[in-house]
TORDRENDREN-889660 format. One record per atom (N, C-alpha, C): residue number from 1; atom name; y, x, z. Coordinates in steps of 0.05 Angstrom, whole numbers, plus 5000, padded with zeros to 4 digits. Atoms other than C-alpha are relative to their C-alpha. Layout:
N
<node i="NUM" at="CA" north="Y" east="X" up="Z"/>
...
This chain:
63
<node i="1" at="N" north="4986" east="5016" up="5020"/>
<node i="1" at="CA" north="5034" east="5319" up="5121"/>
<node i="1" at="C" north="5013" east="4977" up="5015"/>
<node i="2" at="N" north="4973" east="5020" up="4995"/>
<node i="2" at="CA" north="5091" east="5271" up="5137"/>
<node i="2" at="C" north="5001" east="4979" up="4979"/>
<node i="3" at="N" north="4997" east="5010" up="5019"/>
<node i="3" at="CA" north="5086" east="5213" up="5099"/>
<node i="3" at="C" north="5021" east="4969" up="5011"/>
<node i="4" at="N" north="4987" east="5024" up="4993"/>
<node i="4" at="CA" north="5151" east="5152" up="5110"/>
<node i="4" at="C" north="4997" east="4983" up="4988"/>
<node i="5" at="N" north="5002" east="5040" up="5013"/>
<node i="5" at="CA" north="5149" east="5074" up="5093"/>
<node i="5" at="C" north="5026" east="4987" up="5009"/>
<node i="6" at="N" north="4971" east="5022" up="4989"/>
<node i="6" at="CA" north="5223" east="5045" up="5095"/>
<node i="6" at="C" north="4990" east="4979" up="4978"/>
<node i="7" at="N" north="4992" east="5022" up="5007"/>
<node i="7" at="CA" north="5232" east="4979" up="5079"/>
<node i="7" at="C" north="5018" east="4989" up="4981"/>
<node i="8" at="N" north="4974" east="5003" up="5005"/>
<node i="8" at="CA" north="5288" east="4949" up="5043"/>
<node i="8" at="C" north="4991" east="4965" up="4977"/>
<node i="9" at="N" north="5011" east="5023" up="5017"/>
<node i="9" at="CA" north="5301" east="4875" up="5001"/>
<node i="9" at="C" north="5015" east="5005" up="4976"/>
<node i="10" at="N" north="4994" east="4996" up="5024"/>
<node i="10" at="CA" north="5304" east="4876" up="4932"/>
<node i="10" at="C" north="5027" east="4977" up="4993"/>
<node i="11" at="N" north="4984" east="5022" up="5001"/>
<node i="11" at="CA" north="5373" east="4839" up="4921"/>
<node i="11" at="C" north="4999" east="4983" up="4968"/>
<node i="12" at="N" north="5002" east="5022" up="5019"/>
<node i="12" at="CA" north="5358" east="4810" up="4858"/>
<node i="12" at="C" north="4973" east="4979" up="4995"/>
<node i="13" at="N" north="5013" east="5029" up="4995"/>
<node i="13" at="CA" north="5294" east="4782" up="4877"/>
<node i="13" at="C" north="4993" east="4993" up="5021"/>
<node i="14" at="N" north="5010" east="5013" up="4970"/>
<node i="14" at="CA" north="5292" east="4775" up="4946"/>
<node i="14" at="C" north="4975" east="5009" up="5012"/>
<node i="15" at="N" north="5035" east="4994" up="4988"/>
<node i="15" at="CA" north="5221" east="4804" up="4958"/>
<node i="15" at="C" north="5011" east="5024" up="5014"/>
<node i="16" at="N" north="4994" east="4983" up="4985"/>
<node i="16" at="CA" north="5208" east="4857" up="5007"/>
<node i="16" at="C" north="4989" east="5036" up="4981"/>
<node i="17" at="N" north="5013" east="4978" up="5007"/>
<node i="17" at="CA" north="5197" east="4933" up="4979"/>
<node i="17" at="C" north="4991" east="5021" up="5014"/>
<node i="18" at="N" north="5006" east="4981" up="4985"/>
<node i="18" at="CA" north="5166" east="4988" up="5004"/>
<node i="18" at="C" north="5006" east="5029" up="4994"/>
<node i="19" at="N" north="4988" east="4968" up="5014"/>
<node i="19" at="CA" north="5197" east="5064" up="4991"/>
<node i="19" at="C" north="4987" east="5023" up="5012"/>
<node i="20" at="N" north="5022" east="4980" up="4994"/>
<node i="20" at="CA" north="5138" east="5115" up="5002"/>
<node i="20" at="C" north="5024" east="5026" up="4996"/>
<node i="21" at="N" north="4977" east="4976" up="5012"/>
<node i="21" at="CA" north="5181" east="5182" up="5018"/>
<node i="21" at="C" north="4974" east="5021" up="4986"/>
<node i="22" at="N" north="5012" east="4982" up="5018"/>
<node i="22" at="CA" north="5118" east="5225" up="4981"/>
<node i="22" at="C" north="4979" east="4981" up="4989"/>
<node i="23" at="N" north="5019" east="5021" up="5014"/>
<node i="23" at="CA" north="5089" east="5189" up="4922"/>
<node i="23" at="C" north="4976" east="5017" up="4982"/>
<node i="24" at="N" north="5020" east="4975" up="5024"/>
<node i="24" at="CA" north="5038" east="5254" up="4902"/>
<node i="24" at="C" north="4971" east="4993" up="5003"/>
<node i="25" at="N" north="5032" east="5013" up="5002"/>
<node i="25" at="CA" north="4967" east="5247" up="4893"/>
<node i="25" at="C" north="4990" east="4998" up="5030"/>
<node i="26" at="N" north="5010" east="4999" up="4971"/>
<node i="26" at="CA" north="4949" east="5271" up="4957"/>
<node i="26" at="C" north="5010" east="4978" up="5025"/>
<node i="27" at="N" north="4993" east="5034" up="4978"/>
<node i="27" at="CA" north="4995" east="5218" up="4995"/>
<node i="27" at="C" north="4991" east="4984" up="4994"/>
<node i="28" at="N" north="5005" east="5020" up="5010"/>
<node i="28" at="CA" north="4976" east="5168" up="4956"/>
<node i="28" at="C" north="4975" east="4997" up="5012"/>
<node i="29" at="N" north="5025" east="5003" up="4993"/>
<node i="29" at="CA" north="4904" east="5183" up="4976"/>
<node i="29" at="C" north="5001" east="4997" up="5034"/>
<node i="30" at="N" north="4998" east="4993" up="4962"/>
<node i="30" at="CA" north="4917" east="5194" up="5046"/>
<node i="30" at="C" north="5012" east="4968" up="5010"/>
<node i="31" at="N" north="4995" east="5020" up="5002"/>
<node i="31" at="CA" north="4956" east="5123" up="5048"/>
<node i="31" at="C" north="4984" east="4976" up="4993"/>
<node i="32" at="N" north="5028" east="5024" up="5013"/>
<node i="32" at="CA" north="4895" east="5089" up="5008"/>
<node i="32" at="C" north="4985" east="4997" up="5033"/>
<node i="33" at="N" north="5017" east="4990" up="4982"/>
<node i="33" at="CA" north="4845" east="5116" up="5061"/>
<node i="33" at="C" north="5020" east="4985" up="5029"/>
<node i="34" at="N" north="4996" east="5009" up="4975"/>
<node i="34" at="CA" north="4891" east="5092" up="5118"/>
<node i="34" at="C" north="5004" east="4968" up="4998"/>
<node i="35" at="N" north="4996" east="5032" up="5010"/>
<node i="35" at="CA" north="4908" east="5018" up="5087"/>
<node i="35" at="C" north="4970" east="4985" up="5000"/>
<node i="36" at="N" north="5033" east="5008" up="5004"/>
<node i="36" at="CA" north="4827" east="5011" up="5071"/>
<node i="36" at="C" north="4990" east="4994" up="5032"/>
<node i="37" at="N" north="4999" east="4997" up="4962"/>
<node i="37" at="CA" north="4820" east="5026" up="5151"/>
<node i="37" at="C" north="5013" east="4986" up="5013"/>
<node i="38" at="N" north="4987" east="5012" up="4981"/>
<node i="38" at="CA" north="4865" east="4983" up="5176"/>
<node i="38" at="C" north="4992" east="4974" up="4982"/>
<node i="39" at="N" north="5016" east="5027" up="5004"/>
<node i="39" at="CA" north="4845" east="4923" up="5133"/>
<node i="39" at="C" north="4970" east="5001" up="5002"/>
<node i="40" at="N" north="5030" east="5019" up="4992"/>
<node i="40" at="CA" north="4772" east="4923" up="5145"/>
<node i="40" at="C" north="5002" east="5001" up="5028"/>
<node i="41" at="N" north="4999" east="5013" up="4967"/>
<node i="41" at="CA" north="4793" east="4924" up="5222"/>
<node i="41" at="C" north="5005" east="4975" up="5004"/>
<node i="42" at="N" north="4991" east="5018" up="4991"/>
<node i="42" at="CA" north="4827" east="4870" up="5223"/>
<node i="42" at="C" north="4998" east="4976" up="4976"/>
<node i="43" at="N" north="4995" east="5020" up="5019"/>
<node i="43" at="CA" north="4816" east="4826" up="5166"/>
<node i="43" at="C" north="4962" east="4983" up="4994"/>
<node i="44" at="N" north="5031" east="5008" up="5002"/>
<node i="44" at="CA" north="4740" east="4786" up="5149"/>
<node i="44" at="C" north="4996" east="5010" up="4971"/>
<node i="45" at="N" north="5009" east="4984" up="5022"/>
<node i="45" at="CA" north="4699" east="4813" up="5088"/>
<node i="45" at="C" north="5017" east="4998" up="4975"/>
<node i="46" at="N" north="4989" east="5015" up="5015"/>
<node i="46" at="CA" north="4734" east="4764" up="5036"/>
<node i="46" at="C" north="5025" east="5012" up="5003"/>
<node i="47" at="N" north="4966" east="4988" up="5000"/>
<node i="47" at="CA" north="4807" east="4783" up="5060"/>
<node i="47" at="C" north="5002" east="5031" up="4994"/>
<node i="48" at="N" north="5008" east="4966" up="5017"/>
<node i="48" at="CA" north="4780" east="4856" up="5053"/>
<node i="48" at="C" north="5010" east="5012" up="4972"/>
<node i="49" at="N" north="5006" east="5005" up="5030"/>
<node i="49" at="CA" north="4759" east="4846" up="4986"/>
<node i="49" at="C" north="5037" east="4992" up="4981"/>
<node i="50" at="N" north="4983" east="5008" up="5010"/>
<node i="50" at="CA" north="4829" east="4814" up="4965"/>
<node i="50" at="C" north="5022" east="5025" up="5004"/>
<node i="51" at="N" north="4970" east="4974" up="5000"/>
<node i="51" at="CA" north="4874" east="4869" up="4994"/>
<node i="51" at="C" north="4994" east="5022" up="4992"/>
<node i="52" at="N" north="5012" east="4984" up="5011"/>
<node i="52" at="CA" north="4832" east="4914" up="4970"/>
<node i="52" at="C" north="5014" east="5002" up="4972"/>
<node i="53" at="N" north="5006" east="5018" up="5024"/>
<node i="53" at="CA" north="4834" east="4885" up="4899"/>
<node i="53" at="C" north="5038" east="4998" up="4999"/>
<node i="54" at="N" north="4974" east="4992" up="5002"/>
<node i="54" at="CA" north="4916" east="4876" up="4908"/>
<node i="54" at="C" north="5017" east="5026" up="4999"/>
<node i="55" at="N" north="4986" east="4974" up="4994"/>
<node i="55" at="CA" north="4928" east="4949" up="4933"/>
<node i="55" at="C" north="4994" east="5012" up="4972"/>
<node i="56" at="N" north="5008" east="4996" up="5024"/>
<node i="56" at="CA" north="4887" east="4968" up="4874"/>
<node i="56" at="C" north="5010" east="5003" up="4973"/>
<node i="57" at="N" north="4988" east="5013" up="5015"/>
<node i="57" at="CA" north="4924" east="4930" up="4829"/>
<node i="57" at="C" north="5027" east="5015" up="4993"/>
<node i="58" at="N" north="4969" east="4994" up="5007"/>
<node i="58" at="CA" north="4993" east="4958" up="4842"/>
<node i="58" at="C" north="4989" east="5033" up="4992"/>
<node i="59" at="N" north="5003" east="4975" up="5002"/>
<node i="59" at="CA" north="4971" east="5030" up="4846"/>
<node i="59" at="C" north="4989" east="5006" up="4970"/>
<node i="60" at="N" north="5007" east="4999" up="5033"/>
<node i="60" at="CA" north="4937" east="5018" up="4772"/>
<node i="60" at="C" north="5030" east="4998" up="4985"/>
<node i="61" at="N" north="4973" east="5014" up="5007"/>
<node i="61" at="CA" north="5012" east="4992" up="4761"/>
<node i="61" at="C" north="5020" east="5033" up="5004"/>
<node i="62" at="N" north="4975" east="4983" up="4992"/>
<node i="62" at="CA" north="5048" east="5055" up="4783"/>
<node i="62" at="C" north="4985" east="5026" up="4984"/>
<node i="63" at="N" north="5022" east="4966" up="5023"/>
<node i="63" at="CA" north="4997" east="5120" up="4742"/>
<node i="63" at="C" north="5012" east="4975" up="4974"/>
């Protein structure tokens, strides 16, 4: 599985977006599982907990 992450800025509000080229369950899961893994490397329990808790958030936002 091949899964891309371009970039791009939203010109009407300036924030940054992110354009997943496969948004199916299985990427999605495979994307969780690698995001979860790379913040508890590098982040302390608390910052964990929050990006956790953000990623969460949007993905409730997008089903």
């Amino acid at each position: 599985m091949k899964i891309t992450i371009d970039t791009d800025i939203n010109e009407d509000t300036q924030e940054l977006e992110y354009l997943v080229s496969d948004t199916s369950n299985k990427a999605i899961t495979v994307l969780m599982f690698a995001l979860v893994g790379l913040a508890r490397e590098r982040a302390s329990y608390e910052q964990f907990l929050e990006t956790i808790t953000r990623i969460w958030g949007h993905v409730n936002e997008i089903h």
